[in-house]
N, C-alpha and C positions, 0 to 999 in steps of 0.2 A: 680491448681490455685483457683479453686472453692474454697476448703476449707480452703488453706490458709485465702482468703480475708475474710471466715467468722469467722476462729480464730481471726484475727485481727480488725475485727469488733465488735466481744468481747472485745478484749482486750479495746479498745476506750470505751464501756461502762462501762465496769470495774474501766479505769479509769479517765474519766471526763464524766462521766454522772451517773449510776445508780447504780452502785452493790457494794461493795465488803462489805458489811458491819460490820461496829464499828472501823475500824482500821486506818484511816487515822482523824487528828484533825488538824483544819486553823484557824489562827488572822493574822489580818493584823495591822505592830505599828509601832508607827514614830517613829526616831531614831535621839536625837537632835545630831547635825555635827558642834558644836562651832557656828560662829556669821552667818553660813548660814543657809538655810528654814533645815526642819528635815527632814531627810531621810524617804520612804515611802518603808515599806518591807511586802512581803506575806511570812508567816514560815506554813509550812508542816509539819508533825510527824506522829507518830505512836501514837494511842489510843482505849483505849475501850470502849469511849462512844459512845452512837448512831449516826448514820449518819442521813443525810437528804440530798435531792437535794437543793444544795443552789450553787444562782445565783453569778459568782461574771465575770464583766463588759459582755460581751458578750458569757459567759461561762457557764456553770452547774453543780459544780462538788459535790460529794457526799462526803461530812467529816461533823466532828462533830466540828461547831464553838466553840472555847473556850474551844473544851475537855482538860481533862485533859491527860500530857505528858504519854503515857507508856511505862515503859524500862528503863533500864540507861547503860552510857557508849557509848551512840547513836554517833556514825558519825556524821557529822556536814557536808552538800555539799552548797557553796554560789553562787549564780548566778546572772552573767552578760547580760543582754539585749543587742538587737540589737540597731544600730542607729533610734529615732522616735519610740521605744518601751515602755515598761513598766512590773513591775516585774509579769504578769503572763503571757507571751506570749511563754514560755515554761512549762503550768498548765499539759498535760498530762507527761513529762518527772519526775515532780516535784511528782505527785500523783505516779507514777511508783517508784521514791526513797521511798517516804512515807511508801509504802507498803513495801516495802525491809526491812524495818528499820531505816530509815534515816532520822535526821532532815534536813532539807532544805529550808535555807532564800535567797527571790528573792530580790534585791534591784529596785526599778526604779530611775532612775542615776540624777538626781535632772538639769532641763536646757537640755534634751535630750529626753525625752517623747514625744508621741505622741501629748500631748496637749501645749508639751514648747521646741522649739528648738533654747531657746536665749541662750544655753552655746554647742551648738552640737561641737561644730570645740575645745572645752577645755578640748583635753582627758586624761589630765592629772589627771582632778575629778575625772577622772575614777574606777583608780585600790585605788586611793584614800577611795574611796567610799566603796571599798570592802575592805579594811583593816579597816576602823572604825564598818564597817558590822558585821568582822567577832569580833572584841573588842566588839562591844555591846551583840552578841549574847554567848561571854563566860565569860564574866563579868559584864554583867547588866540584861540582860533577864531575867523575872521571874523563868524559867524553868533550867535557865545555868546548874545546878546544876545534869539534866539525856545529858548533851553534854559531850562526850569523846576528849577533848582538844589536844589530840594527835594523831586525826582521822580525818583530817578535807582534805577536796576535795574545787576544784571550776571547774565551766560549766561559758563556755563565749559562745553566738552564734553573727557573724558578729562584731561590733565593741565591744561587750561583748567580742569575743576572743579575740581581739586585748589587751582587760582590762584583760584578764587574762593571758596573756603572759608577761606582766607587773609584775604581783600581782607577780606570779610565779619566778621573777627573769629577765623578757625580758627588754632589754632597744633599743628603738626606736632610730633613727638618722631621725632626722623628715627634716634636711636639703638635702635631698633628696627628699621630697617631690613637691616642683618647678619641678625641670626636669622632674618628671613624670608625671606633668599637662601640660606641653609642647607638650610632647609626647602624654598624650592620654586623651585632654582637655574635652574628653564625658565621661570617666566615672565617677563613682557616687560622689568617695571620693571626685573629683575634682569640683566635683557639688556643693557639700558642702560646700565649703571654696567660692565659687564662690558668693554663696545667703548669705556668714559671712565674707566679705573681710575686715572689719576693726578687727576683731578679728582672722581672721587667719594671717595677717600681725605680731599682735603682738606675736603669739606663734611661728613665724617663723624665728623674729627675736630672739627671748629669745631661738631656740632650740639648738644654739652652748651649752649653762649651764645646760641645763632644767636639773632637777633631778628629775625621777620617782622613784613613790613609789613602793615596793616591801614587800613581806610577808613570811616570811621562813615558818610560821605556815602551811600553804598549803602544801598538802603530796600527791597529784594527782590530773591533771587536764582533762578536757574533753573540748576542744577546734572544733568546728565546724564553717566554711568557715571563717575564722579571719581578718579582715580588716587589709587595710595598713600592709600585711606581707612582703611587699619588703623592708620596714624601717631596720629591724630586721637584717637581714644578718649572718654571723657566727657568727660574732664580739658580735653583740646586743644579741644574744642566751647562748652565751659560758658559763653563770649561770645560766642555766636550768638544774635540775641534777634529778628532780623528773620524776616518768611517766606519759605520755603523749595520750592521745589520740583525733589525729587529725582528723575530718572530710571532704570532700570538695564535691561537688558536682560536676557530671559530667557535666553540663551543667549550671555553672554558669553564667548569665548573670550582675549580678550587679559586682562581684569582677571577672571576668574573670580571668582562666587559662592562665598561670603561675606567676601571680606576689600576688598573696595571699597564698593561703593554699600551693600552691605547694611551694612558697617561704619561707613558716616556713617549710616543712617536711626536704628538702635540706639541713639544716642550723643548724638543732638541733644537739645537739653533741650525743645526743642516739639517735635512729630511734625510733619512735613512734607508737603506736598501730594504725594505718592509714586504712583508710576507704575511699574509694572511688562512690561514690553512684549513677550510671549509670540513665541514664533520667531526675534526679534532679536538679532543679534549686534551684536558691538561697533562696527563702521563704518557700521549703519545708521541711528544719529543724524548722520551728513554728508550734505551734498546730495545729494538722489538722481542719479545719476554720467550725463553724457552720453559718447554715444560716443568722442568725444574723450579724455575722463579716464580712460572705462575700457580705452581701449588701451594706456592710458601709463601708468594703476598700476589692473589686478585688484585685487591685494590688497583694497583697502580699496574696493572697489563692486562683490564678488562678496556674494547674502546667501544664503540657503538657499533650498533649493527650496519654494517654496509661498510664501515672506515679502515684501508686495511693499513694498517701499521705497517706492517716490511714493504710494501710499496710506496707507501712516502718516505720512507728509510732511504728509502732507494733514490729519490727528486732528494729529500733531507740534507744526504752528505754530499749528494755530486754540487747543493749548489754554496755549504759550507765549503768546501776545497776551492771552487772557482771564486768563493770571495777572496779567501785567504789569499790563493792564486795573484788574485788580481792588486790586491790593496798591499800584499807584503813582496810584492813585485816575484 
């Protein structure tokens, strides 16, 4: 155990704090979205310019701002945020593709951040957002040009899964959603619609039509504890046909056992590279929290006694890269 924990305490220096030097390069660029605000995204790559410890919101990670891209032909992985997130709260997963080889654009979901949750209950911006994502990143992006367009992954974590089960092909039956807040009027998702009832009214009525957006370009996904997976069912899955790899935690308490993650694994019409992660509650698929973050929000970087977060951080990313690795060839 000893050794393990100080591998993987490397491994977290390595990647959001000090080491691995010249090969990881970060800009963070807005990305205009038609007549709404411009999307705000953090891209990761592979480079040879020098590193430096640089700050980004309660973080440290070690890349060369603005280097230059190097490689071509690079993988493309886009990633989906939690609910009241933002696109770095998967920075060690992000720096762990980087170094693999991998470009990787986070988006933060515009009206569902930590600092703006007047669009939370609109998830249909969602997968939205990752299809314009992934249009700006192979057709406008300065660098487009070292992206392999036929190589492209997405990571969703909590309502980011839900967005990427979408993007992927998933279609929601959001009229189902009432019964379930009847039934179990304390949990979160129901929380949500609770603190947005004139705007969750409206998407509940439109949800007989709704049309979600979908992205064939996606070629494997990595989905971890995914909101609203009772929506889904067989039916809503039945165009999933890429691989899959589902995470859940044993010990969730925000999306509780079995009507989430257990409810996409049941459903999918291939079985999934599935991952069960014993002790884990729901916030410990986010970056293992520096003092910084965990002053300013507990909540979400307290885990249980005995479970150590930077140690599965550590099994977490090496076996998100060997998917991507394996399935985006």
């Amino acid at each position: 155990m000893y050794i393990r924990a100080l591998l993987a305490a490397l491994f977290l220096l390595i990647g959001v704090g000090a080491a691995r030097a010249g090969d990881v390069g970060f800009t963070e660029i807005r990305i205009a979205n038609g007549a709404d605000k411009p999307l705000v995204v953090g891209i990761w790559y592979p480079t040879h310019d020098k590193t430096a410890p640089t700050p980004l919101s309660a973080f440290v990670q070690d890349v060369a701002p603005g280097g230059a891209v190097a490689g071509d032909h690079l993988p493309l992985v886009v990633m989906s945020h939690g609910n009241g997130g933002w696109y770095g709260e998967h920075i060690d997963t992000a720096l762990a593709l980087a170094h693999a080889g991998f470009v990787v654009a986070a988006v933060s979901h515009t009206g569902d951040t930590f600092d703006d949750q007047s669009r939370a209950t609109r998830m249909v911006d969602r997968p939205a957002h990752i299809k314009r994502l992934i249009d700006s990143m192979t057709g406008e992006w300065a660098e487009r040009a070292h992206i392999d367009q036929g190589r492209i992954g997405a990571f969703g974590f909590s309502s980011g899964g839900f967005t990427t089960l979408v993007a992927i092909g998933g279609n929601p039956d959001f009229r189902l959603i009432p019964d379930h807040c009847r039934q179990h009027p304390d949990y979160y998702d129901c929380g949500i619609l609770k603190a947005h009832p004139q705007s969750a009214d409206a998407i509940l009525a439109a949800a007989p039509t709704m049309v979600w957006p979908h992205d064939s370009r996606i070629r494997a996904a990595v989905v971890a504890a995914p909101a609203l997976g009772f929506t889904f069912g067989r039916e809503g899955l039945k165009d999933i046909h890429i691989p899959v790899q589902l995470w859940r935690a044993e010990n969730d308490h925000v999306l509780p056992h079995p009507l989430y993650a257990e409810a996409v694994r049941v459903n999918l019409p291939s079985p999934p590279e599935f991952h069960l992660v014993p002790g884990a509650d729901h916030f410990d698929f986010l970056a293992p929290c520096t003092e910084r973050l965990a002053a300013a929000a507990p909540a979400i970087c307290r885990s249980a006694p005995g479970f150590d977060r930077t140690a599965f951080h550590a099994d977490f990313d090496a076996a998100v890269v060997a998917f991507f690795e394996r399935t985006l060839g």
